[in-house]
C-alpha positions as CSV (number, residue, x, y, z in Angstrom):
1,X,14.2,-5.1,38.5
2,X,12.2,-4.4,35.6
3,X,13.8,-2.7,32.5
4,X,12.3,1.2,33.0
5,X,13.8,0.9,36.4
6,X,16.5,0.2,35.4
7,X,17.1,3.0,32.8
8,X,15.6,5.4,34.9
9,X,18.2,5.1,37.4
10,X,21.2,4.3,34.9
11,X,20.1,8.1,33.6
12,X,19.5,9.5,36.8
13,X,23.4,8.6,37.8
14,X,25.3,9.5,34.6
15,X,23.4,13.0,34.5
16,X,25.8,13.9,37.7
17,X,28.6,13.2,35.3
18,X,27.6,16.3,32.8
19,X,29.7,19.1,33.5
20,X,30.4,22.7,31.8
21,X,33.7,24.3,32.6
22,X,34.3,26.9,34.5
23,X,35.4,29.5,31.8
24,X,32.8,29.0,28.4
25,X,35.2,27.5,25.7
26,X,35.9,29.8,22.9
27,X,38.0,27.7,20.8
28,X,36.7,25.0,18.6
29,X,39.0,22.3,20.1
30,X,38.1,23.7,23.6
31,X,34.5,23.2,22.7
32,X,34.6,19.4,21.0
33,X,36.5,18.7,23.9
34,X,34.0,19.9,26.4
35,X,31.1,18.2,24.8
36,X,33.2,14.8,24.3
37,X,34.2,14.8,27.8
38,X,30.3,15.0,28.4
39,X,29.3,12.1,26.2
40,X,32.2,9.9,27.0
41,X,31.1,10.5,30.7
42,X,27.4,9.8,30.1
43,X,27.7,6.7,28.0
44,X,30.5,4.9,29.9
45,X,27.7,4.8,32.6
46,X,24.4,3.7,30.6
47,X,25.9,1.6,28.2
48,X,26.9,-1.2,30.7
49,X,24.2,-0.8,32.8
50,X,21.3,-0.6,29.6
51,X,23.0,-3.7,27.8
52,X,24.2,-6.1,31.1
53,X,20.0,-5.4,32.3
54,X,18.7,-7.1,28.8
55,X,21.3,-9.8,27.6
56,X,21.9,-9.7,23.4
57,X,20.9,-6.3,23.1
58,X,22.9,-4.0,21.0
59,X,23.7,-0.7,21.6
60,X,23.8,3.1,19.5
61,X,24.5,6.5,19.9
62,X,24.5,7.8,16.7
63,X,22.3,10.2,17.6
64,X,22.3,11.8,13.9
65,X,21.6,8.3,12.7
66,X,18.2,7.6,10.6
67,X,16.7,5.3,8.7
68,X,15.4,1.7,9.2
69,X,16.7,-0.5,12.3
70,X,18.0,-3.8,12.2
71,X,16.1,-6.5,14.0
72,X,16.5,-7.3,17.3
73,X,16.6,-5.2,21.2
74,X,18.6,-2.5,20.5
75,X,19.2,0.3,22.8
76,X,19.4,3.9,21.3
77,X,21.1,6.6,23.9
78,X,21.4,10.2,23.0
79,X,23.9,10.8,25.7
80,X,23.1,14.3,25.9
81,X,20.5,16.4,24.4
82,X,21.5,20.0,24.2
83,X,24.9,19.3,25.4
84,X,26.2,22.3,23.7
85,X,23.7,23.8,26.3
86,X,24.9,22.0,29.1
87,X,28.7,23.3,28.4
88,X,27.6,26.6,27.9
89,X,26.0,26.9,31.5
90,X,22.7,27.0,30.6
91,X,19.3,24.6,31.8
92,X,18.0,23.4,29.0
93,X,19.9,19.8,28.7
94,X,19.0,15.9,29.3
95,X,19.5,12.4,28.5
96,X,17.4,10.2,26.5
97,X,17.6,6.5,26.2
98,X,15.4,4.2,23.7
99,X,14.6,0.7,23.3
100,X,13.4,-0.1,20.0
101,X,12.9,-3.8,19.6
102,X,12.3,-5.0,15.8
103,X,12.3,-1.2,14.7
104,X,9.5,-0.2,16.6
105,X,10.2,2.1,20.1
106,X,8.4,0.0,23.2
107,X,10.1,1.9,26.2
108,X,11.6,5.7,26.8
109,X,13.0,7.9,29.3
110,X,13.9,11.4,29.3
111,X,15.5,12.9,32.0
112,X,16.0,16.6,32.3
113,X,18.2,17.1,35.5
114,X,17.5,20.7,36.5
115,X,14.1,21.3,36.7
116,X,13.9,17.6,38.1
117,X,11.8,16.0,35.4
118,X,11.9,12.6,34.6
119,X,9.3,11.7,31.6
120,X,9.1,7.7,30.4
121,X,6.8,5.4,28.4
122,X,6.5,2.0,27.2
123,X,4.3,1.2,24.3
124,X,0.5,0.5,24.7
125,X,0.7,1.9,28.6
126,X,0.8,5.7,28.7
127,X,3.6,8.1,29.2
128,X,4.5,9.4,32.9
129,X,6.5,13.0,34.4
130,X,7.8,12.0,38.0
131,X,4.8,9.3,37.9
132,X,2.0,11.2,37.0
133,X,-0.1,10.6,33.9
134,X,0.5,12.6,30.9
135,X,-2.0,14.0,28.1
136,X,-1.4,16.1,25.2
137,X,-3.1,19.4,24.8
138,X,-6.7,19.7,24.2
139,X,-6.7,22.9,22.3
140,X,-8.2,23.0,18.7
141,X,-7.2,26.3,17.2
142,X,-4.3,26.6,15.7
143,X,-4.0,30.6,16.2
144,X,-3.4,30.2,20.0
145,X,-0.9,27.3,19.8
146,X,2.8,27.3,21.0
147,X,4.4,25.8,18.4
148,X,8.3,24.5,18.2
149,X,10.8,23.3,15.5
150,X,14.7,23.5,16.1
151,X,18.0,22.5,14.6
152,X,18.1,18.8,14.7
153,X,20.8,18.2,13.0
154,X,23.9,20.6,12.4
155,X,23.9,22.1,8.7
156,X,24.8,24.9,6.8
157,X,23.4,23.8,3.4
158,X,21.5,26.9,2.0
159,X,18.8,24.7,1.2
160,X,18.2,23.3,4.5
161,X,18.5,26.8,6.2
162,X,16.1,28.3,3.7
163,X,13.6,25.5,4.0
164,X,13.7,25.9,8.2
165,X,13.3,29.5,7.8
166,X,10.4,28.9,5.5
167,X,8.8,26.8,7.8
168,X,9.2,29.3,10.8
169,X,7.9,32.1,8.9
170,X,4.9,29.8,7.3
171,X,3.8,29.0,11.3
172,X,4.2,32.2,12.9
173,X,1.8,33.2,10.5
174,X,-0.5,30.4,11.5
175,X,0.0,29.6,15.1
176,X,0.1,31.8,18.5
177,X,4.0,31.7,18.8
178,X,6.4,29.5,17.3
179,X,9.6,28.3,19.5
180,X,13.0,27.9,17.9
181,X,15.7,26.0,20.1
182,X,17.5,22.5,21.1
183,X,17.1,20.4,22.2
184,X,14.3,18.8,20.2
185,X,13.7,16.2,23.2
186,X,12.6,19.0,25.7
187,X,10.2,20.5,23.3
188,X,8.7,16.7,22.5
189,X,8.3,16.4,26.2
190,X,6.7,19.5,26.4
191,X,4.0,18.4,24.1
192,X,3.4,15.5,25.7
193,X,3.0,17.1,28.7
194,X,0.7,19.5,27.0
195,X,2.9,22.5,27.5
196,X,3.4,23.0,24.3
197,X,0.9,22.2,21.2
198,X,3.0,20.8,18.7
199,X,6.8,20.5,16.8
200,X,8.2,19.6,13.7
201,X,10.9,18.4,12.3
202,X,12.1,18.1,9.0
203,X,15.0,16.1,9.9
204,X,13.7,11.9,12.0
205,X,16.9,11.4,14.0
206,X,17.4,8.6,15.9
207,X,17.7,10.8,19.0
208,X,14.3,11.1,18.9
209,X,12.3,8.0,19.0
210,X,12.2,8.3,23.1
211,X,10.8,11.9,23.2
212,X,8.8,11.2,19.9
213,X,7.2,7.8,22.2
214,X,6.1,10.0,25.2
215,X,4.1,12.0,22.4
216,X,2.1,9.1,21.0
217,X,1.7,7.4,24.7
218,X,0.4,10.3,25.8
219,X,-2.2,10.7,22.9
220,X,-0.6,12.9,20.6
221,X,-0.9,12.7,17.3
222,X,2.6,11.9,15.5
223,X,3.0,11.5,11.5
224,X,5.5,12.1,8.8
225,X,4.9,15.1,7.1
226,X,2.8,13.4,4.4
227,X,0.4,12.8,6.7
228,X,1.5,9.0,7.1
229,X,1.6,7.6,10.5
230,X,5.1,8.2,12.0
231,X,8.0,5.2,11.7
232,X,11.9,5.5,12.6
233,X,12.6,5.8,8.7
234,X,10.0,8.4,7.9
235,X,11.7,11.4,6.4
236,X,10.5,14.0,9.4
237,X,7.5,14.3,11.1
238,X,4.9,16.5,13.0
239,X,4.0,15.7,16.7
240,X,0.9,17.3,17.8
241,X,-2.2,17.8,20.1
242,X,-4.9,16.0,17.7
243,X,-6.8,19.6,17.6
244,X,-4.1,21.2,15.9
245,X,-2.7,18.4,13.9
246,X,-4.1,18.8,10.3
247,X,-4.2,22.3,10.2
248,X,-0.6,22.2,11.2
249,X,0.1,19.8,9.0
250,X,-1.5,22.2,6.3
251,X,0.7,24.6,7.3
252,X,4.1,22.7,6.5
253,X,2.7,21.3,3.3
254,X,3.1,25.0,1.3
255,X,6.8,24.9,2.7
256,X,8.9,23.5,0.3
């Protein structure tokens, strides 16, 4: 069984393990526990079955890790995206599992449970939803794209909430309608899949290198927000339909 099966299905199985209690937690140790229940859950599935399938590989899920990437197969699991969604009832969750090999990304899944979609790629050969062939969006006007950013990583730093807000405000200006929300995996997926234009982030977590694959494999343009092409220590990045890419890009560059 080749390795994509393999996660596929490893994913497929531990998202039956993600639960949301019956009565919403309203406590903060009611809610860490909630969400730790869920990655505990999650990861005591896909770790053995993501490590035993490719012998020497080494596993993460720091999924606010960043930065450069030792050498070597290393599997990076973000056990689940929007799990504070998941808890609190609502749709909008999934699991995302990475191989990066040498710190470059060569394989991703994304699996989001309730609407049924499972999105994968592996470098050089295209990225897939339920098997069908993906392509970015072929608009080229910025003023009717769907845009997207979101909170990738928790903060309350004045500075960091400023320069989100900034952004926000900068795009709406800019672009048809700009799409605040978590998990940043969904709305990746979404622009690989063309339903969406393009997202941003200020913050390159680890969590992202699968959804941030099924982008490029499915011919979107991804680079940091110099303009560089996009690597696992680049400082944040924009991922975009190639249409809208520099004048996005333009866009973020008077944000400061």
């Amino acid at each position: 069984m080749n390795l994509l099966t393999v996660a596929v299905e490893a994913v497929h199985t531990a998202a039956a393990q993600v639960t949301h209690p019956a009565t919403t937690p309203v406590t903060k140790e009611e809610l860490f526990a909630a969400l730790r229940a869920n990655d505990e859950a999650v990861t005591a599935i896909l770790r053995p079955a993501l490590t035993e399938a490719l012998p020497g590989s080494q596993w993460t899920s720091d999924e606010h890790g960043s930065g450069p990437m030792p050498d070597g197969d290393w599997w990076v699991v973000d056990p689940v995206g929007g799990n504070m969604n998941a808890v609190q009832g609502m749709p909008d969750w999934n699991i995302g599992v990475s191989l990066v090999r040498d710190g470059a990304p060569v394989l991703a899944v994304l699996y989001a449970p309730v609407p049924g979609e499972t999105f994968t790629a592996t470098a050089g050969h295209g990225a897939f939803l339920n098997g069908t062939p993906l392509r970015v969006s072929a608009k080229t006007d910025l003023s009717l794209a769907l845009t997207g950013t979101g909170q990738a990583k928790p903060s309350r730093e004045p500075a960091h909430a400023a320069r989100a807000g900034a952004a926000i405000a900068a795009m709406m200006r800019e672009a048809l309608y700009v799409r605040a929300s978590v998990p940043v995996g969904q709305q990746l997926a979404n622009v690989a899949a063309g339903r969406m234009d393009l997202h941003w982030q200020f913050d390159n977590l680890r969590s992202h290198i699968a959804p941030v694959l099924l982008v490029r494999e499915a011919g979107g343009t991804v680079t940091d927000l110099d303009g560089k092409p996009w690597e696992i220590a680049s400082d944040g990045y924009l991922a975009a339909a190639p249409g809208v890419h520099a004048a996005a890009l333009d866009v973020l560059r008077t944000v400061k």
